[in-house]
N, C-alpha and C positions, 0 to 999 in steps of 0.2 A: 579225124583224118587230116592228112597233111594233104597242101597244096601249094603250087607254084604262085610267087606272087613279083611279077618281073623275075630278078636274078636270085631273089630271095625265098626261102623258104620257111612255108606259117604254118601256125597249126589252133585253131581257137576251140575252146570247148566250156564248158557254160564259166568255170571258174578263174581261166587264162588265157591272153592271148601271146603267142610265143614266137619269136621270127629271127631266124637265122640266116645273115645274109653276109656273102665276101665281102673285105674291107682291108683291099691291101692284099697282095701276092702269096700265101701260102696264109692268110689270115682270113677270121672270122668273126665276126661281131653275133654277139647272145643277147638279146630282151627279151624280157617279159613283164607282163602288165595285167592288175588284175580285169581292167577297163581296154586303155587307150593307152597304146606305146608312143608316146611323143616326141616326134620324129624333129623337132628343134631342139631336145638337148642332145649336145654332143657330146658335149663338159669339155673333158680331154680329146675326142677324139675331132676336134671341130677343123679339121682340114681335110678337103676333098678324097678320099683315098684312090689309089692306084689302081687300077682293076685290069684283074689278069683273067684267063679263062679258067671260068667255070660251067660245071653242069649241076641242071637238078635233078633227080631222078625220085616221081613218086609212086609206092609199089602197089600193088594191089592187097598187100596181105597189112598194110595200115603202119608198115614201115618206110622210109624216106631215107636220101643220101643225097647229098651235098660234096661235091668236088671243086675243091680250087688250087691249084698247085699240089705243093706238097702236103697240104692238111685234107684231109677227108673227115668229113660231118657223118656218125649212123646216128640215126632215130631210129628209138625204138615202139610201136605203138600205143605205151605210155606217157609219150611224149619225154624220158631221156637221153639223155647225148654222149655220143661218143666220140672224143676226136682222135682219128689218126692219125701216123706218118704214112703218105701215098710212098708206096716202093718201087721198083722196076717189077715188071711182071703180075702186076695189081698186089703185090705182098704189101700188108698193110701191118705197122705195128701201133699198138698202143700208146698216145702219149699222156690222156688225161680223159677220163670216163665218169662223168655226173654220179652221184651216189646210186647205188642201187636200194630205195628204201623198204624196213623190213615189211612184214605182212600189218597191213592196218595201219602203217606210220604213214604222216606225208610224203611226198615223193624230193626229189632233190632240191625242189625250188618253193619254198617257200613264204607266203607273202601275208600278214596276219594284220588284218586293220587294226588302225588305232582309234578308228573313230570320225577323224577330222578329215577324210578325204587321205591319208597317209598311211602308209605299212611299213610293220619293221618285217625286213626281208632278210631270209637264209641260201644259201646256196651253197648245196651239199657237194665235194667232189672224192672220189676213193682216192686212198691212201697209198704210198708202194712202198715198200723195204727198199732202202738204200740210197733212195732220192732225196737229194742234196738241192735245200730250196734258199736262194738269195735274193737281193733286192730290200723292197719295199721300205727305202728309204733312208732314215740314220735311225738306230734304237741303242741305248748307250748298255745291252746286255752283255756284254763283252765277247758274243762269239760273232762267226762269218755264216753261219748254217744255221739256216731259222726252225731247223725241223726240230718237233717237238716243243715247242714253245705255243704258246699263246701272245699275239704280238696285238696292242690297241691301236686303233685305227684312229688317232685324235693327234693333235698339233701343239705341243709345248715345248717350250726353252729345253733345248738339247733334243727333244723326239721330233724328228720330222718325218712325216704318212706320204709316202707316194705310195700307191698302192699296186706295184705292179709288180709281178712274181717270176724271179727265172730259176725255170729248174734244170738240174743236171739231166733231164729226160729227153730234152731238147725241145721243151717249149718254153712260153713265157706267155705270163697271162696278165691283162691288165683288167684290174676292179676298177670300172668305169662311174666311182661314184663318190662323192665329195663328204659324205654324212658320216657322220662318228658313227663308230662301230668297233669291230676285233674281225682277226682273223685268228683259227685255230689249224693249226698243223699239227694236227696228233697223228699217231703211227696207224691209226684205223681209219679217217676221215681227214679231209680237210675244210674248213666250214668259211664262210665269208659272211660278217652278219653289219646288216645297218641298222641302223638306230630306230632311223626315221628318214622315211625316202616311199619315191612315187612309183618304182619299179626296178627289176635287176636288170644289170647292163655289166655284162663284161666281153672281152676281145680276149683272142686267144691266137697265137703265131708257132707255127712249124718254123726249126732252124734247125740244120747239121751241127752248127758249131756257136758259142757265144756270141760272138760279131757278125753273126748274121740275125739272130734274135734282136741283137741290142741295136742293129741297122732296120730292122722293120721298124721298129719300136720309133725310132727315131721319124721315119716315114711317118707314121704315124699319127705321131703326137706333135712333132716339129724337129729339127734341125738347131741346135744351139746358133749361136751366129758367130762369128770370127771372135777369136780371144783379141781386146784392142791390145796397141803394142805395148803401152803404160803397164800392162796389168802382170804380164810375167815377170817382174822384177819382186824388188824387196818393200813389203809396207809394214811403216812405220805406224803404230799406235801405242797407247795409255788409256787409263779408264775416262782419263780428261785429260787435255790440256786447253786450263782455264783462259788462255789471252791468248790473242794474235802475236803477242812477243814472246809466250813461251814456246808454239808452236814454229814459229819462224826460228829461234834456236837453235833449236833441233836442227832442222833441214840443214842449217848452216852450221854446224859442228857435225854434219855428217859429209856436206862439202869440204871442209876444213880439213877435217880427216881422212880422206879421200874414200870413201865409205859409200859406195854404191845405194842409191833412194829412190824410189820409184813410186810411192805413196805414203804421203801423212795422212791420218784422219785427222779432222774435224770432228770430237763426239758429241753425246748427249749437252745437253743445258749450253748450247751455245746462245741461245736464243734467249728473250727478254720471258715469254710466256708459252707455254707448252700452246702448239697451234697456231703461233707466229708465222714457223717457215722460213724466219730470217736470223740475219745475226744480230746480237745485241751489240749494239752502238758503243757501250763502255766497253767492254773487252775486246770489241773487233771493230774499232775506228775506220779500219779502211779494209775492206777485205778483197777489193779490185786489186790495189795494190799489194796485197800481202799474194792472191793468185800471180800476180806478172811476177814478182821475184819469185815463187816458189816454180814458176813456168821455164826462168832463164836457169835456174838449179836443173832443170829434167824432172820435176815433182809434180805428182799431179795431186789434187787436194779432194779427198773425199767426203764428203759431209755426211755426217748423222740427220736422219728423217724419221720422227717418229709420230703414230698413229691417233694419238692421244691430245686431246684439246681442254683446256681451260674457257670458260666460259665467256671469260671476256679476251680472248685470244682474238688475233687480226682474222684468223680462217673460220672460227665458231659459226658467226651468223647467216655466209651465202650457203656453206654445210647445211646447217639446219634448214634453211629456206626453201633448199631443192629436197629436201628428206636425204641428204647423204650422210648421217648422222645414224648410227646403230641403235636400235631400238632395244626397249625393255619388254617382253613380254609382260610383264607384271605392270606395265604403263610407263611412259616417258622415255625416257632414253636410260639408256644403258651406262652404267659407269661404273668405276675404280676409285679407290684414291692409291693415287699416285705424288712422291714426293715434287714440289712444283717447281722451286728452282735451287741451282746446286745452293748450298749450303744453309738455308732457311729453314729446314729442317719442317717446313708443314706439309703439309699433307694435304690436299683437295680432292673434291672429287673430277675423275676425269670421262670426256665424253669422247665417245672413239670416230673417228670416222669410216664411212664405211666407204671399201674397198670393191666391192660388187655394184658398187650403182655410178655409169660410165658418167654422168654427170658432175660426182664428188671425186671420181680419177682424173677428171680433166679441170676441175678446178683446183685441185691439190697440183697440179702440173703447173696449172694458169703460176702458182703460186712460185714453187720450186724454178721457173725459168726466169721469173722478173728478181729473185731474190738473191737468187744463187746464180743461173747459169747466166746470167747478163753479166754478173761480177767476176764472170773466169772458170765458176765452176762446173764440172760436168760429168761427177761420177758423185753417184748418191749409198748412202747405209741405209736398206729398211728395216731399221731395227725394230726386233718388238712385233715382228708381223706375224704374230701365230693369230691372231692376237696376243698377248702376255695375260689373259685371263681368267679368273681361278673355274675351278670343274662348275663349279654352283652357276656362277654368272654364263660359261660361256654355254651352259645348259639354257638359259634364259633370253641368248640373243638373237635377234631379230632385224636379218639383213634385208639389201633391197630383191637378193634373189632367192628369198627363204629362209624360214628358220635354222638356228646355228644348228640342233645335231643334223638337218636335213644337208645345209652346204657349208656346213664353218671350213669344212677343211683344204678347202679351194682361198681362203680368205688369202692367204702370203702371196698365191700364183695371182690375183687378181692386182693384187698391190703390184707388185713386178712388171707385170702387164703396162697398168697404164704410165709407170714410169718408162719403160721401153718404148711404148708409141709415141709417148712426148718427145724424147730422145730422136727416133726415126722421125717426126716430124720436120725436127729443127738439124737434119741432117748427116744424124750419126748414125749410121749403118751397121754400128759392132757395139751396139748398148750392154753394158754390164753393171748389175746394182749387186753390191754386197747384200744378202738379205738372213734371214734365222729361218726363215718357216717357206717350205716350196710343196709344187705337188705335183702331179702328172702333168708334164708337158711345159713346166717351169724353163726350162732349158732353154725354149726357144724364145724366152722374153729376159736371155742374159743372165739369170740366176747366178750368183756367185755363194753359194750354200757356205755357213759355216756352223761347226759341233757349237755352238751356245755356251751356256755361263756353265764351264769343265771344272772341275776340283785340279787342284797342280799338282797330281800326285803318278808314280810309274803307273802304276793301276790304270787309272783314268787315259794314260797317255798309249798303254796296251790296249783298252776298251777302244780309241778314237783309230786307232790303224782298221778294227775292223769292224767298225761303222765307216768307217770313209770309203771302207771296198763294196760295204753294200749301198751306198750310195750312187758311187759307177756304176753297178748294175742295177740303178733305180732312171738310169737316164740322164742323170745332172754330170759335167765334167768336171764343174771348176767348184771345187770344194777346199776346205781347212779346216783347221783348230787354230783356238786361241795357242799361239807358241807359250808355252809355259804354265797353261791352264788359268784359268780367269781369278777364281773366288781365291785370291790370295797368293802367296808366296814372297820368302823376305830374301832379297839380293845378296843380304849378308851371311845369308846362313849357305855354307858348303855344300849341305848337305841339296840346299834348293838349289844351289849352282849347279849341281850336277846332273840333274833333272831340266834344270833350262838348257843345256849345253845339248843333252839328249834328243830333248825337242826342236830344238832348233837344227839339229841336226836332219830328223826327221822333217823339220818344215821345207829345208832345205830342197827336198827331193819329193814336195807336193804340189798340187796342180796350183795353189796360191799357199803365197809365202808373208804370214802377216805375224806380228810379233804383237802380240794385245796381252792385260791381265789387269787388275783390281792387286796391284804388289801392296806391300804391308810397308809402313806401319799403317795403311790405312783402308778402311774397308768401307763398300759402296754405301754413298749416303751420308757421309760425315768428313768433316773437314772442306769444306765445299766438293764435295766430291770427285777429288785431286786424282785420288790413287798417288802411291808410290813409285821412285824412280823405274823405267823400263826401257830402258834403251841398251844397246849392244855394251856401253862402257858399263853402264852400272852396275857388273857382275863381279865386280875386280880382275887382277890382273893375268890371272891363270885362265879365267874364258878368254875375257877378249880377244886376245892372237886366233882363237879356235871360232868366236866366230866371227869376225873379217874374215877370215880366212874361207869360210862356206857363204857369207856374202858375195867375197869374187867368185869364188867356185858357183853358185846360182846365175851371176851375170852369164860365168859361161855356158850353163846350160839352156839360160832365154831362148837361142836360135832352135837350138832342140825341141825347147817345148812351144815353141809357135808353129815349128812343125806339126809337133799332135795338134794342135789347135786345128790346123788343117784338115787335118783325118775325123777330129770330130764333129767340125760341119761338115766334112761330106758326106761321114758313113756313122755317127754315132758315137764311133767307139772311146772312150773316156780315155784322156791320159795317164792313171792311175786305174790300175784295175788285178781281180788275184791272176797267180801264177797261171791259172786254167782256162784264163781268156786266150791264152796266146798259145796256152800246150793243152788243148784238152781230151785228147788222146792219151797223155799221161796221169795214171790212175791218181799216181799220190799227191800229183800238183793240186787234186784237189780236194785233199787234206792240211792244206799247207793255208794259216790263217793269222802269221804273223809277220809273212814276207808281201811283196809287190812288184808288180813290173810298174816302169816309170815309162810307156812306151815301149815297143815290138824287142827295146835292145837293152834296157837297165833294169836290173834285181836289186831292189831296195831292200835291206835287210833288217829294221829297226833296232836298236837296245831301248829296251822298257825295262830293264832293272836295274835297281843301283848296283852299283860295285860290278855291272859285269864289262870286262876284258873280254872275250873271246867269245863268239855265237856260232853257234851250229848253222849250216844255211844250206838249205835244198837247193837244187840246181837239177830242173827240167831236163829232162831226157829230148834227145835230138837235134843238143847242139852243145859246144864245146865253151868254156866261160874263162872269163880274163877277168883278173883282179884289181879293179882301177889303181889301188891302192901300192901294189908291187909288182905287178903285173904277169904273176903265177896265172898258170892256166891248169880247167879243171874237166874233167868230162863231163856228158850231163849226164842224170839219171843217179847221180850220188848225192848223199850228205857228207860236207865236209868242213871241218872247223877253220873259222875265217878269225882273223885278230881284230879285234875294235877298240883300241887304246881311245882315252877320252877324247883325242885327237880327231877321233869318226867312227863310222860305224859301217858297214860291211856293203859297198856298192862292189855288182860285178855286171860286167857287157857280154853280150851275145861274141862270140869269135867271130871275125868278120864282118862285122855290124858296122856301115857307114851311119855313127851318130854323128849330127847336125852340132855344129860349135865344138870347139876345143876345149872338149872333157877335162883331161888333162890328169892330174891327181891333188892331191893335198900336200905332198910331199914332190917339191919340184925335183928330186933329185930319181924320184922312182922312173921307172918305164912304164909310158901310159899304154895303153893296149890298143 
């Protein structure tokens, strides 16, 4: 039998106990335990929720309901769940209904001991014809619509796991659980499975429309924090640059040139010994000095930070001392070999430190503010934070808040975390860490997600438009790609020119704008680990003009996009997102999986193939569209072919749209709209 318990409703019987209770305005939080529901993890969900009215109601016939806004809870006396949309007039429609399981099978929730005090858990929901499921994070399978796929639930270079589901049904469902697993979306079921975990926890939200899911969600989980002003502009990287004088170059031959800069990295192997935390003294003699000139430029200087220690490293021993060192299940600590400084070419083994235990976050901070932000710096890379560890090992690790398949996949959010409170300690109220690996609720510790080590190819650079859409609807704002994809590409060859021309075009018109790659002739790990020329000139002479030309064009759109910055601390909604965030009422916008709004008012249209001139580009019904480019105007609700000389690629505005900053065109002589 089900019963009232405060606002919540339980249900215990000899094999589970089960509690369903409002969490947030038109939302509902789901656990179950075979034991003891433990009411301290919140994981993701660890900010107080909002509580609107609700009622319980428990029947006499061994069935129960749950009312809070617009979602409505039915229990059935088997203890499965049904969640509605509340209608006017009690009409209630279906949004998402637990498995109904067959005669003799288990029921929707399934919880299977391992032995150790731990269960690998299932969690059955029905399937619908036509529903259209997005989110859950970056997955590089080149589509927008996850249905039908089997998608894993684990954290590596280029895959990043938030686990939070929006469907075209108009709800959105967060798997409130950090442990490796999969989710299955087959056209008969949709299945949620952990590895290894101490019970199921998911949240579940009624919304009319996109921006109103993706505005719970945010309630929810957190609030990103203001985009700082540095960060909408243009950043400058390479796989390295090895000295503080080649770095300072740069900066000043983008001065020279008059060449809009907004950030250089600092990358990997800056440091004397993995675990350092600081700069090495030969190559970065003064790096107070090298910050104040890069400061009076408008540059701000972002450092590489990575997770990985050498044994006799300056960070190694107070790590170890406090246990903030990742453990080996198999005994000792946990390790890699990892190559140890650029061009040495050896190999060591590396000990990681660990990210979950608040003690090693705050001495990795102690670290990071005496070494770096005393000297000027204040924007960090956390690179490498999936961990970077093979399936074997990170099957094997052994953190301070549990074993890895139990919580690895929370490792990136926790890294982020304690670099954002160090930040807010020392004053910065708008912390932003470039990072690889993020998870539920990433967002609100400044997360700047980017797609990982990309191949530089049209493919991969069509695959990264829509992974970066499901990303918006995983909760993170401020995402990228490596401009011109990472593992390669040679400046000299035409044919890669036109593909960096492309992407860059596309970075152009992304919520961060970072120019990175591993360029040829040299590849990661050799030659001191240089990489190849990457800068705006090194493309010859037929890019360059094309892009200056989309670096001013990006300046002007900074005011614009500090505006969504705006909109996404207040309400969630990401600055990049598909056409059917903003028209979803229009059936085919959401079949439309290689365009994007940049914002309520820009249709970004990408080229991902070589040799194409001309793209076909949808145009949302219920508003009229302007051509930035010549400033043709179109009706919505058609396809119409737009010209994309290598000169650009297909941006059109809302008619009538006050955009923030002078758009303008690429062509000063067109009419801007």
């Amino acid at each position: 039998m089900y019963q009232r318990a405060e606002r919540a409703l339980e249900r215990r019987t000899q094999g589970e106990i089960l509690r369903v209770e409002p969490w947030g305005p038109h939302a509902v939080r789901v656990r179950a335990a075979a034991d003891t529901i433990d009411d301290e993890a919140c994981r993701a969900l660890d900010l107080p929720p909002v509580q609107g009215e609700s009622t319980v109601l428990v029947r006499d016939d061994g069935t129960a309901r749950l009312l809070n806004g617009r979602i409505t809870v039915e229990a059935d006396p088997d203890g499965r769940l049904r969640f509605l949309r509340t209608g006017e007039a009690d009409a209630l429609r279906e949004l998402l209904a637990e498995k109904r399981p067959h005669h003799g099978c288990p029921g929707p929730r399934v919880l299977a001991s391992r032995g150790d005090g731990t269960y690998t858990a299932e969690q059955s929901f029905e399937a619908y014809d036509g529903e259209r499921l997005h989110g859950l994070g970056q997955h590089p399978h080149g589509g927008l619509d996850h249905k039908g796929r089997v998608i894993d639930l684990v954290q590596r270079n280029t895959v990043v796991t938030i686990p939070f589901l929006h469907s075209s049904r108009g709800y959105g469902l967060l798997w409130n659980n950090p442990a490796t697993g999969r989710v299955e979306l087959a056209t008969d079921t949709t299945r949620w499975v952990a590895e290894q975990t101490r019970g199921i926890d998911y949240w579940i939200v009624a919304g009319d429309t996109p921006a109103e899911i993706m505005a719970a969600y945010a309630d929810a989980t957190g609030h990103p924090p203001l985009l700082p002003d540095w960060a909408s502009g243009f950043w400058q990287s390479k796989l390295r640059y090895r000295t503080q004088d080649e770095l300072l170059a740069v900066a000043r031959e983008h001065h020279r040139r008059g060449l809009p800069l907004s950030v250089i990295v600092c990358d990997f192997f800056h440091w004397t010994r993995m675990g350092d935390w600081s700069f090495d003294p030969e190559d970065w003699p003064d790096p107070a000095a090298m910050t104040k000139e890069l400061d009076a430029l408008g540059v701000r200087l972002l450092v590489s930070v990575w997770p990985t220690l050498e044994d006799d490293s300056a960070g190694f021993a107070a790590l170890r001392g406090c246990g903030g060192l990742v453990r080996d299940s198999h005994g000792g600590l946990l390790r890699q070999h990892w190559p140890a400084r650029g061009g040495d070419q050896r190999y060591l083994p590396m000990a990681y430190y660990d990210a979950t235990h608040p003690r090693a976050r705050r001495l990795l901070w102690d670290r990071l503010r005496a070494n770096y932000q005393a000297l000027g710096v204040t924007a960090f890379w956390l690179d490498a934070c999936e961990p970077d560890l093979s399936p074997a090992l990170a099957s094997r690790a052994v953190y301070h808040a549990g074993p890895g398949p139990q919580v690895g996949n929370a490792y990136g959010h926790e890294h982020v975390r304690g670099v954002a409170e160090g930040l807010r300690e020392t004053g910065d109220d708008r912390p932003l860490s470039l990072v690889r690996s993020a998870w539920a609720g990433s967002q609100r510790h400044g997360a700047a997600l980017w797609s990982g080590d990309i191949p530089p190819t049209f493919d991969s650079l069509a695959a990264q438009v829509r992974a970066g859409l499901n990303v918006a609807l995983s909760g993170i704002p401020w995402w990228h790609t490596d401009i011109g994809g990472f593992l390669g590409g040679n400046p000299d060859d035409p044919a890669y020119r036109e593909l960096l021309i492309r992407w860059f075009q596309y970075g152009t018109f992304s919520p961060v704008m970072r120019l990175h790659g591993d360029r040829e002739p040299n590849q990661p790990f050799s030659a001191r680990m240089s990489g190849g020329p990457n800068e705006v000139w090194s493309y010859g002479e037929q890019a360059y003009p094309i892009l200056r030309d989309h670096l001013q064009l990006r300046e002007r759109l900074r005011p614009y996009l500090h505006g969504l910055a705006e909109t996404a601390h207040r309400t969630g909604a990401p600055p990049m997102r598909p056409l059917f965030f903003d028209f979803p009422d229009d059936e085919t916008a959401w079949d439309v999986d290689d365009q994007y709004m940049l914002g309520p008012d820009l249709l970004v249209a990408p080229v991902t193939e070589a040799g194409v001139r001309e793209r076909t580009v949808y145009l949302p019904s219920g508003s009229r569209w302007c051509d930035t480019a010549g400033g043709a105007e179109y009706e919505g609700g058609t396809s119409v072919p737009v010209a994309a000389p290598l000169e650009r690629i297909p941006v059109l505005v809302r008619a009538g749209a006050r955009v923030r900053g002078e758009l303008g065109t690429l062509r000063p002589a067109a009419r801007a709209c």
